[in-house]
VMD Tcl script that draws the C-alpha trace (Angstrom):
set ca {
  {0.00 0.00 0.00}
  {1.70 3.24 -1.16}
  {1.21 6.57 1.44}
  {-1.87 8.50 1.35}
  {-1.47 11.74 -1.08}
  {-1.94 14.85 1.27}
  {-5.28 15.96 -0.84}
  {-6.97 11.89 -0.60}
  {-10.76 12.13 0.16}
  {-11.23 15.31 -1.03}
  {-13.44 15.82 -4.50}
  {-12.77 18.33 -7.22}
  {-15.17 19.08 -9.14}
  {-13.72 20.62 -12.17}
  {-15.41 22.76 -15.00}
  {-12.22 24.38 -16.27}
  {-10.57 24.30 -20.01}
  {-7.43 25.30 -21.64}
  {-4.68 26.06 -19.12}
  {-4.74 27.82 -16.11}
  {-7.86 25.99 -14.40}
  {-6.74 22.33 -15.64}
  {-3.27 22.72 -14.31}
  {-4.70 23.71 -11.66}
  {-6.71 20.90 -11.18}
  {-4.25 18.15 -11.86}
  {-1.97 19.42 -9.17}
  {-4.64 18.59 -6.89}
  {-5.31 15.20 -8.53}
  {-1.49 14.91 -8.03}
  {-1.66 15.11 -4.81}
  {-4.65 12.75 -3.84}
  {-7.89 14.78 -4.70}
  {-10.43 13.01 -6.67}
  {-10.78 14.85 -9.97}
  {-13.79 14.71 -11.91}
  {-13.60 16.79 -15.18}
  {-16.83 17.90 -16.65}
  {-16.64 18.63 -20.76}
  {-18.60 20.13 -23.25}
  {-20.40 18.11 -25.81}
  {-17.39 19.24 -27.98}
  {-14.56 18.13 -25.40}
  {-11.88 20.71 -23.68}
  {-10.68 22.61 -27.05}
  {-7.15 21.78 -25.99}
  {-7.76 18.07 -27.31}
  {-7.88 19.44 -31.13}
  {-4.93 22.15 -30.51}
  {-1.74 20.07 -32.08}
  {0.45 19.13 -33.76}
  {1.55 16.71 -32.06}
  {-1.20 14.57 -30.93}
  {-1.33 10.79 -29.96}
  {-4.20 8.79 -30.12}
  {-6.03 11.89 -31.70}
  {-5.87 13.70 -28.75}
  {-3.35 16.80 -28.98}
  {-0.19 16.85 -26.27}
  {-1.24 20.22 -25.36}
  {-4.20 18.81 -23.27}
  {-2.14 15.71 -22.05}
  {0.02 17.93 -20.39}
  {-2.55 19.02 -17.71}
  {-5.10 16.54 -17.60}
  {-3.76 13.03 -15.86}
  {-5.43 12.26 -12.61}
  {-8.88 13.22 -13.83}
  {-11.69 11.64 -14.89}
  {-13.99 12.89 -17.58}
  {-17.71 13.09 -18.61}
  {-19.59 15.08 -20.59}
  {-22.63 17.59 -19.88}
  {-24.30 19.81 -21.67}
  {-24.63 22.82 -18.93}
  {-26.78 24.87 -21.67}
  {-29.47 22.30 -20.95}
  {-31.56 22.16 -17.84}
  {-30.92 18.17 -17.32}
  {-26.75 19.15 -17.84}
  {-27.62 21.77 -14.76}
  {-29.67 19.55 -12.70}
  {-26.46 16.39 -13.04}
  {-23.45 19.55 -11.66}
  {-26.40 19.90 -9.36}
  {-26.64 16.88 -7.77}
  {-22.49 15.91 -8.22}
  {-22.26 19.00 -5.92}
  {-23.85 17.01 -3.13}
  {-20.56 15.88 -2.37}
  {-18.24 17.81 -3.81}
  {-15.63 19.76 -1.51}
  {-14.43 22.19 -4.09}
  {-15.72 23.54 -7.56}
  {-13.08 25.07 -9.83}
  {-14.51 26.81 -12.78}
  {-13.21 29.22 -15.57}
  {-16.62 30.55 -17.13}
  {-16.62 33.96 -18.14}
  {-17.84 36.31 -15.53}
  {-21.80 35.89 -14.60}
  {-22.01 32.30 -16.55}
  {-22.62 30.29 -14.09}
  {-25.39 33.03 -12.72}
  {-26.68 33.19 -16.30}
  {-27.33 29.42 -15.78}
  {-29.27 29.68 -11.98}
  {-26.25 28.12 -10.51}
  {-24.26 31.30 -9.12}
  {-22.24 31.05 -6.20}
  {-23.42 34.03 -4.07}
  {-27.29 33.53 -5.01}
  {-27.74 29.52 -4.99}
  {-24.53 27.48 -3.89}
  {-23.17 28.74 -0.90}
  {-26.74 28.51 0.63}
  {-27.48 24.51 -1.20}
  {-23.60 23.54 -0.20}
  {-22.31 25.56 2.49}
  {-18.95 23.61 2.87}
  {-18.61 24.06 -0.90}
  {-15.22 26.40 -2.07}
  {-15.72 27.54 -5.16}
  {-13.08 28.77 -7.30}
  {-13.47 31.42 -10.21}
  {-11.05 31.56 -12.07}
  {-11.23 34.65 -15.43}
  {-9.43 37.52 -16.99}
  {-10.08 40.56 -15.09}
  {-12.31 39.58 -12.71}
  {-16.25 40.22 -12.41}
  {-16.04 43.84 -11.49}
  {-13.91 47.04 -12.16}
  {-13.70 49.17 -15.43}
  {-12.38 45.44 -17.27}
  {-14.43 43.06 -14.96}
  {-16.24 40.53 -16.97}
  {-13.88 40.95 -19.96}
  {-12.40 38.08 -21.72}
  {-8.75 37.16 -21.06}
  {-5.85 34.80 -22.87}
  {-2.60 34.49 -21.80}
  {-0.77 36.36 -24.31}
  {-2.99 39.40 -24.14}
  {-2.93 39.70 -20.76}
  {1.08 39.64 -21.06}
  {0.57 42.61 -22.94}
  {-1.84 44.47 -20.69}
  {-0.25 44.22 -17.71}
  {3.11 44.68 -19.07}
  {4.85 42.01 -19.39}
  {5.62 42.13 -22.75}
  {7.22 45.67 -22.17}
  {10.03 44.55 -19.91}
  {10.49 41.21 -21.83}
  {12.71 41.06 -25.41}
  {16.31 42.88 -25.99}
  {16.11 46.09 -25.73}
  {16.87 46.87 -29.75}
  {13.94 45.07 -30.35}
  {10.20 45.23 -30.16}
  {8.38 43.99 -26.93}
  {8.15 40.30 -26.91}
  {5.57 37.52 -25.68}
  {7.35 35.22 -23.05}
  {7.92 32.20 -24.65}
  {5.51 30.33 -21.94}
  {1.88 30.70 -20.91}
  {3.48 31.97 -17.88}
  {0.23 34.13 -16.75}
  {-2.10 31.12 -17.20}
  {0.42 29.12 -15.43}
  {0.92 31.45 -12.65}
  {-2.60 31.78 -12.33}
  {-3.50 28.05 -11.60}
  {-0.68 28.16 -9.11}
  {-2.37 30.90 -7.38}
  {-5.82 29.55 -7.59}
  {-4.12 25.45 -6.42}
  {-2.72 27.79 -3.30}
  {-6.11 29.66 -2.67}
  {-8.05 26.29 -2.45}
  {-5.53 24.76 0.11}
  {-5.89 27.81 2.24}
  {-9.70 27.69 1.81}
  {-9.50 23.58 3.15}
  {-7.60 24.92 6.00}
  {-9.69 27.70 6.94}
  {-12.89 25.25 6.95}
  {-11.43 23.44 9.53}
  {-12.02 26.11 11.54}
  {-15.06 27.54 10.53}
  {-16.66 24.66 9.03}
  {-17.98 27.05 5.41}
  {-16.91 26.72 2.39}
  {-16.19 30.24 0.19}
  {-15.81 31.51 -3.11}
  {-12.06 32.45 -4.27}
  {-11.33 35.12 -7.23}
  {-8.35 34.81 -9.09}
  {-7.81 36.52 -12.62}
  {-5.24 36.57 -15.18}
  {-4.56 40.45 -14.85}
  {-4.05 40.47 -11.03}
  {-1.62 37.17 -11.54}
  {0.23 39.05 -14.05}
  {0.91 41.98 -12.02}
  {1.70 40.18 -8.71}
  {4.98 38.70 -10.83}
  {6.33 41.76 -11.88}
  {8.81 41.89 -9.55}
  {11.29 43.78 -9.46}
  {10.21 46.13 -12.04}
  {7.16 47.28 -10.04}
  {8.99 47.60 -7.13}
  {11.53 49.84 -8.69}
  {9.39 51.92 -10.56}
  {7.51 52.39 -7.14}
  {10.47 53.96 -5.84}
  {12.36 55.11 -8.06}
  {9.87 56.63 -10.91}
  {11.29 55.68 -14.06}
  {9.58 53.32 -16.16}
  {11.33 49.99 -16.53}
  {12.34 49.27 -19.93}
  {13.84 45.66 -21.86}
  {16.75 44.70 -20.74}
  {17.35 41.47 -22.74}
  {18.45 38.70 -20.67}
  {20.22 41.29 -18.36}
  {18.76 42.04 -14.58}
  {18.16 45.13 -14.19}
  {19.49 44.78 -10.25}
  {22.34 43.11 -10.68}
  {25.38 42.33 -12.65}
  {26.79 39.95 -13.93}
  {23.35 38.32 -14.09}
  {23.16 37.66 -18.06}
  {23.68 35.13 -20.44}
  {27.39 34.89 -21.25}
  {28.68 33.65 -24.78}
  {31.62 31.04 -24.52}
  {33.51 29.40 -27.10}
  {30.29 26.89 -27.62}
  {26.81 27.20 -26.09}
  {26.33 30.49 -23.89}
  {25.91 30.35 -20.21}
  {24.00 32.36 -17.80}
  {25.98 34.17 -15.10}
  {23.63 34.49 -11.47}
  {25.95 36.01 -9.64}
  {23.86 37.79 -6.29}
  {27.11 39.12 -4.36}
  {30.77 40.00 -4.23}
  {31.80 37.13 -2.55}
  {30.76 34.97 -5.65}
  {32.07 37.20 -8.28}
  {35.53 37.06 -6.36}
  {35.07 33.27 -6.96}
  {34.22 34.16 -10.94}
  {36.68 36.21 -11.30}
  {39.50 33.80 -9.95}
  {38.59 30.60 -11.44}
  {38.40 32.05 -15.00}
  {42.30 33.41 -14.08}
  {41.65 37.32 -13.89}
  {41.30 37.50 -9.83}
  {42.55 41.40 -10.24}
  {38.84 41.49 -11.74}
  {37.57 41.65 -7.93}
  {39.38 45.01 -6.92}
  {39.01 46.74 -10.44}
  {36.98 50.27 -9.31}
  {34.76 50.03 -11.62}
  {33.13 46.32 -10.72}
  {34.08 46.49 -6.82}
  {30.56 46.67 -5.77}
  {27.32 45.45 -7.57}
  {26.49 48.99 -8.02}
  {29.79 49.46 -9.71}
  {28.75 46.24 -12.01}
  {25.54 47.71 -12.92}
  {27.31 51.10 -14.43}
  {29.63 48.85 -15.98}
  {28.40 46.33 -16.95}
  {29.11 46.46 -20.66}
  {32.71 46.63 -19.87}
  {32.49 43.70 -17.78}
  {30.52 41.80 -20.07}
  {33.32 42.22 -22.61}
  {35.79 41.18 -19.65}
  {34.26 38.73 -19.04}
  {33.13 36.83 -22.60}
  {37.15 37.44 -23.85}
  {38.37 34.92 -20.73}
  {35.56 32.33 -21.41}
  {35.99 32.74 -25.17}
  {37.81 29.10 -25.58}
  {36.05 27.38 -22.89}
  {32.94 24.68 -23.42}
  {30.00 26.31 -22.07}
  {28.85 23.05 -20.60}
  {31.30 22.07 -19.20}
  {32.09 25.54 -17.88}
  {28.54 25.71 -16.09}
  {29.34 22.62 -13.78}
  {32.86 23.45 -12.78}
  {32.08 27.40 -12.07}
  {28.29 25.89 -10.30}
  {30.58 23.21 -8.08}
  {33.01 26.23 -7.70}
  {30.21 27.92 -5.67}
  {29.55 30.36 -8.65}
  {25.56 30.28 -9.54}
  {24.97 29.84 -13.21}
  {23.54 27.16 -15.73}
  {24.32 26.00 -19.25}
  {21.14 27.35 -21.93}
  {19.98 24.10 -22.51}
  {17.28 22.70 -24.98}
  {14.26 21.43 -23.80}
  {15.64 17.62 -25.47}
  {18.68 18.07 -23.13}
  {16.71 18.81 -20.16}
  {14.46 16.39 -20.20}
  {16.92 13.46 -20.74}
  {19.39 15.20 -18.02}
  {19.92 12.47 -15.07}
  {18.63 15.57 -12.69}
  {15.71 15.96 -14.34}
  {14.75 11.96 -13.84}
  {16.26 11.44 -10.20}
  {14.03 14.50 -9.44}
  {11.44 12.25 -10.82}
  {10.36 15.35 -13.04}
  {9.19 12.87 -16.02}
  {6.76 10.54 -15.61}
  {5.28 7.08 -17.67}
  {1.42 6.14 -17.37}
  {1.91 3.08 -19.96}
  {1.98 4.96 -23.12}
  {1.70 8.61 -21.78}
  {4.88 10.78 -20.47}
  {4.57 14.14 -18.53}
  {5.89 16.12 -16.29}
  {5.59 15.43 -12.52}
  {4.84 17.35 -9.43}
  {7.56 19.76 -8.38}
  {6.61 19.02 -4.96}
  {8.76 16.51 -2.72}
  {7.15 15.41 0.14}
  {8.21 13.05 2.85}
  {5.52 11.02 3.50}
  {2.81 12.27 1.50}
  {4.11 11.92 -2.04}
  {2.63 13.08 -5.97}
  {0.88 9.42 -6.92}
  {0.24 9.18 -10.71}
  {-2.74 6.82 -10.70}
  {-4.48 7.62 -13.98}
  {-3.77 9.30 -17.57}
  {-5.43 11.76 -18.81}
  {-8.85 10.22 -20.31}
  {-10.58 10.36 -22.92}
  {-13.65 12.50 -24.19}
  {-16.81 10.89 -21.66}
  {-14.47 8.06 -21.03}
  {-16.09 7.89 -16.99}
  {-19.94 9.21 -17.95}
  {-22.33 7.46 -15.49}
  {-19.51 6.81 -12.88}
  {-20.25 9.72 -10.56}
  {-18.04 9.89 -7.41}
  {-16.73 6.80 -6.90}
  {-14.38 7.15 -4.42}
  {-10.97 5.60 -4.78}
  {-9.45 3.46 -2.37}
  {-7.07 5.54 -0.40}
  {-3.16 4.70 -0.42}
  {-3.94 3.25 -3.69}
  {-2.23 3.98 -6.74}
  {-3.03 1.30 -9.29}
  {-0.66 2.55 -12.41}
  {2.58 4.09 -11.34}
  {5.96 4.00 -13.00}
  {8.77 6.71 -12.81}
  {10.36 7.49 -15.95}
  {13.82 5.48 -16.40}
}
mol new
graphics top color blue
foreach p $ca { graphics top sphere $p radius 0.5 }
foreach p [lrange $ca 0 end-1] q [lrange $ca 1 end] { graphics top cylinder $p $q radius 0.2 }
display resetview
């Protein structure tokens, strides 16, 4: 019998699509919670959105949807309302991703109908801008909302045009932040024994990771501009060419750009006036760049990453995503995982007892309609293979 997962005997009932809401969601599934995913007639719309796609069913949806199961209702019907209706019976948290006033639209809002029916029930909304203020109720996608809450203006070198991070980092950040709101929900019924609703939007997500460009324009006034792969704090933090792939330099203190310095032979480096302090770095830091790219001009950059990172120097090779996932880090973290003929990513989370149990892939379209809850047995994890 494998260990309980921290979340086991607690049921998710999930309305979400595309990103942010089904990440979300399998994080809890991860972690023990019994997922039931409710689709569309037409399916999540991430199951068409490939190349590449196995079994017909694109990656992009097999990368957040294992430890769920799926049916299908129609909530534009009355009968599709009545079924969420009565799965809600025993439901501990509903995690939905409608646009703003759907679900109220539908006579099954939070405020007027569910928190009185299900009083332990936590909902979670997750949307764009939210249901009020001058955007509330507005529609939001990961890319625009880059843009709008800026983003894309501090993102790209800085001879070039604003650029799109190469991630869905907002819709990402956003089912952290709604997976975190949920947990502290649980805890706080404990205590008060009611469920509540939680509102988490795309825009405020955005914004809350903007550090440290919103704390420096805070104090400083000047608006933040590109900077490339540069930080606009410190220095040298910035990818570094070598003689073969670049690296990137994280150096956070004078004590470890002494140790720079001296193991690429220049130790002199450390008292120059101009790079004595970090605030001497950040004025020059084109001149140490140059410095600083001429000594690692013959070296390996792969190799150079592990000697300087074992030399207490914090940096990292720019690897491609083949190399990382085939790294023998990224598979003794147990970062890629094997349901029989799916592969993912795991659970970033380590924990001693309690650990990330991969007990089902992500299913198929309906593949679990007339199942309702059926609890699983818990401790059990019936298909579970690290990746080798």
């Amino acid at each position: 019998m494998i260990a309980a997962g921290a979340l086991d005997g607690i049921r998710v009932l999930d309305l979400t699509r595309v990103l942010g809401g089904p990440y979300c969601t399998q994080m809890l599934g991860d972690h023990g919670a019994d997922v039931l995913k409710v689709e569309p007639p037409g399916g999540d719309e991430t199951r068409g959105w490939g190349p590449p796609f196995h079994d017909g069913v694109a990656s992009y949806y097999l990368g957040t949807n294992r430890n769920k199961r799926s049916i299908v209702v129609d909530l534009a019907a009355p009968e599709g309302r009545a079924d969420i209706m009565a799965l809600l019976e025993d439901a501990d948290v509903l995690v939905e991703n409608f646009k703003p006033g759907t679900l109220e639209k539908w006579g099954l809002g939070y405020a007027e109908v569910l928190s009185a029916k299900f009083p332990r029930l936590i909902h979670c909304c997750i949307s764009g801008f939210g249901a009020d203020g001058p955007m509330g109720g507005l529609p939001g996608y990961d890319a625009a909302v880059q843009a709008a809450a800026g983003l894309m203006s501090i993102n790209g070198d800085p001879s070039g045009p604003p650029t799109r991070i190469g991630v869905p980092i907002v819709d990402l950040v956003t089912g952290l932040n709604a997976m975190i709101g949920i947990l502290l929900a649980l805890h706080e019924r404990k205590v008060s024994g009611r469920g509540q609703s939680i509102d988490v939007s795309l825009y405020d997500c955005a914004v809350s990771v903007l550090h440290p460009y919103t704390a420096n324009y805070l104090y400083s006034g000047r608006v933040p501009r590109q900077t490339g792969n540069a930080h606009p704090n410190i220095s040298p933090y910035d990818s570094y060419a070598t003689g073969t792939s670049p690296v990137f330099l994280a150096v956070g203190n004078d004590g470890q750009f002494r140790k720079l310095v001296s193991f690429l032979g220049k130790p002199q480096l450390a008292d120059d006036p101009r790079f004595l302090s970090n605030s001497n770095r950040i004025a020059a830091r084109d001149a140490l760049k140059a410095e600083l790219e001429a000594l690692m001009a013959d070296k390996d950059g792969l190799n150079l990453a592990e000697n300087l990172l074992r030399a207490g120097v914090p940096c990292g090779p720019v690897r491609t995503i083949d190399q990382v996932l085939s790294h023998p880090h990224t598979k003794h973290r147990g970062m890629v995982v094997d349901i029989d003929d799916y592969r993912g990513v795991g659970s970033p989370l380590k924990f001693s007892r309690n650990k990330p149990r991969y007990r089902r892939k992500p299913p198929k379209l309906g593949q679990n309609n007339g199942e309702g809850w059926e609890r699983e047995e818990k401790g059990q994890s019936p298909v579970e293979r690290p990746s080798e």
